[in-house]
N, C-alpha and C positions, 0 to 999 in steps of 0.2 A: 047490175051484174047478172049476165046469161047464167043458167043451170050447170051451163058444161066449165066456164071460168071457175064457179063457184063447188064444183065437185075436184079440180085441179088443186086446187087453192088446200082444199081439205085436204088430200093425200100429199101433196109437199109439209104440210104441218105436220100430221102422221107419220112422215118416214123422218123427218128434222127430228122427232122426237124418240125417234127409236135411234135415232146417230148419237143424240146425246147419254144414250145409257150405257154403251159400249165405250169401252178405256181408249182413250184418246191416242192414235199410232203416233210411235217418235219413231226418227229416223236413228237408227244406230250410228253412234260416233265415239272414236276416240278419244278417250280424256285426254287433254293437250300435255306434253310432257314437262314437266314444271324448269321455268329458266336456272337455266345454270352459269355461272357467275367463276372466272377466273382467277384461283388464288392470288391474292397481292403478292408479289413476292417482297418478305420483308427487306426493311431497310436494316443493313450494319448498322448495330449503335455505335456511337462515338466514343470510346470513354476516356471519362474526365483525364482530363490534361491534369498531372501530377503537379503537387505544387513543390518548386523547385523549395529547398530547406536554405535560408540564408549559415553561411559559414560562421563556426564560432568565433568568435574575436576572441586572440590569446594577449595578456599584456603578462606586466613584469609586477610579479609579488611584491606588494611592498613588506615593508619590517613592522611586525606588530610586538613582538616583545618587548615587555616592559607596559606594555599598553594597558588599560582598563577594558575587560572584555565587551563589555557595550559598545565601549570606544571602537573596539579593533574591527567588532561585528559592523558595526553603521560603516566604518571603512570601508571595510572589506566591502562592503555591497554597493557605496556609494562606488567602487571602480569596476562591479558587476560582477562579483562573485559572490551568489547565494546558497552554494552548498556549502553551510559553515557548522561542523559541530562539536563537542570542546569537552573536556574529562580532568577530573582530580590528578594533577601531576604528583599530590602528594601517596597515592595509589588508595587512600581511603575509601572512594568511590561516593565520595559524596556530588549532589545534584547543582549543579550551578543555577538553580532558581531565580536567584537575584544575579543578573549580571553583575551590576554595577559595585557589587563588594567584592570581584573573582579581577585577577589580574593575568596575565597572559606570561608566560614562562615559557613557552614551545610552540612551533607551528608545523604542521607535517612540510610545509612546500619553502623550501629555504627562500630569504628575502634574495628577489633581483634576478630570480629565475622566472623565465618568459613562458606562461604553462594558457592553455583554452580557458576561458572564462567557468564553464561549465566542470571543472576541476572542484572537489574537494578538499575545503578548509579547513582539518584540524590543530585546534586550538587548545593547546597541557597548561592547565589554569592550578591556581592556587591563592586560598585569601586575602585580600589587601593587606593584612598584619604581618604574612608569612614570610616566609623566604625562601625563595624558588629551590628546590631541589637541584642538585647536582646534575643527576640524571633523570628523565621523566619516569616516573611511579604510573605503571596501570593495574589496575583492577589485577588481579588471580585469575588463572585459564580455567575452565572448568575442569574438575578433577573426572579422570579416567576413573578405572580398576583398581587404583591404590591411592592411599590417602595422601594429600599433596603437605608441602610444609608450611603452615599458614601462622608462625609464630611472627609478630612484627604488621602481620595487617590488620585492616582495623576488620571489627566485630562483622561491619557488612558486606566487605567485599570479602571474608573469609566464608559465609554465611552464600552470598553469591555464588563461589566454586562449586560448592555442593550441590548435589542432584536436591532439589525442590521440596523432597519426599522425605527427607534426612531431619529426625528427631535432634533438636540442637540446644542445651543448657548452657548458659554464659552466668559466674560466677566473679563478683569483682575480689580480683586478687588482693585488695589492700584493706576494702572497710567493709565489706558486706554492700555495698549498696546496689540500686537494683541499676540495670543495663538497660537505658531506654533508646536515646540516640545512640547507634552502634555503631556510626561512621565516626563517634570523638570519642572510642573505647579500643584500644589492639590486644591482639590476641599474645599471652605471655605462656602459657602452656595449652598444650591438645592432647584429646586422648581421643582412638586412638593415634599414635604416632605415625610419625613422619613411615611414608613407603608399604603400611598396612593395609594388607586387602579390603577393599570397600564391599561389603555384601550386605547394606542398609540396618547396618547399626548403629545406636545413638553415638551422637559427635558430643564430646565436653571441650568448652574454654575457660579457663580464668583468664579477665582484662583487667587494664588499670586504662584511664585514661591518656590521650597519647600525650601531653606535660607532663607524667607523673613517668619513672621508673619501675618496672616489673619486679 
């Protein structure tokens, strides 16, 4: 390599090395503007197709009186009525717990009338031993403002009428003895009496039980 190649050579390295110390020129450009994308347009939801309600089937009431209330109830449902529920005809307001000792004396839907399946069934029961009442016997309305006449019912649906809060002594009118079951006790006097204003003062009864005479 000649002198003058060799002094070339030097000065292209030299000035190679002063390029490199200086910030490297970019070309100005714009930042590309970021893609833009076309709302879906949603779709209608569909909604659910209602489900059509099958009709009730109405048939023809059979006769349950006389029945055993077990009996009348397995009936009754075996022909597709399950709204069935049933009350002391004798109006003592006692619980028909045990079907099978309660017998059937009234039914709200007379036999042979063509009613919807989905109708309810009440059933004016009274013990197997008894004998149906004349008329069906219910429980006592709750008492208003004035004291209602609760002579003739038994200890608990007397007891029932009254507002909850009502201070209530039962005294047996014949032997002293104490009042436990109050649905086999009636009520033979009240104080206060019949039509007296109720402003939540103590109720008294004497009972005797209902076989026995007041």
């Amino acid at each position: 390599m000649n002198t003058r190649t060799l002094i070339a050579a030097l000065a292209c390295l030299a000035a190679g090395t002063l390029v490199g110390c200086e910030p490297a020129t970019t070309t100005d450009s714009k930042p590309a503007a970021p893609a833009t994308t076309e709302p879906s347009t949603p779709t209608p939801s569909t909604a659910p197709s209602e489900k059509e309600e099958e009709p009730v089937e109405s048939k023809a009431v059979l006769n349950f009186v006389g029945m055993g209330l077990q009996s009348a109830q397995d009936k009754a449902q075996a022909e597709g009525f399950y709204l069935l529920t049933s009350h002391d005809s004798a109006g003592r307001d006692r619980l028909q717990a045990l079907d099978r000792i309660w017998k059937v004396c009234s039914q709200s839907v007379k036999a042979g009338k063509t009613v919807p399946t989905d109708t309810e069934l009440v059933f004016g029961t009274v013990k197997l031993e008894e004998a149906c009442p004349s008329n069906d016997a219910k429980a006592p309305q709750k008492a208003g403002a004035s004291m209602p006449n609760l002579v003739g019912k038994s200890v608990k649906a007397a007891r029932g009428a009254l507002d909850a809060g009502t201070s209530i002594t039962t005294t047996d009118a014949a032997e002293g003895r104490m009042v436990l079951l109050e649905s086999n006790w009636q009520v033979c006097t009240q104080s206060p009496s019949p039509g007296t204003a109720l402003n939540g003062q103590p109720v008294e009864f004497t009972a005797v039980k209902f076989e026995e005479s007041c």
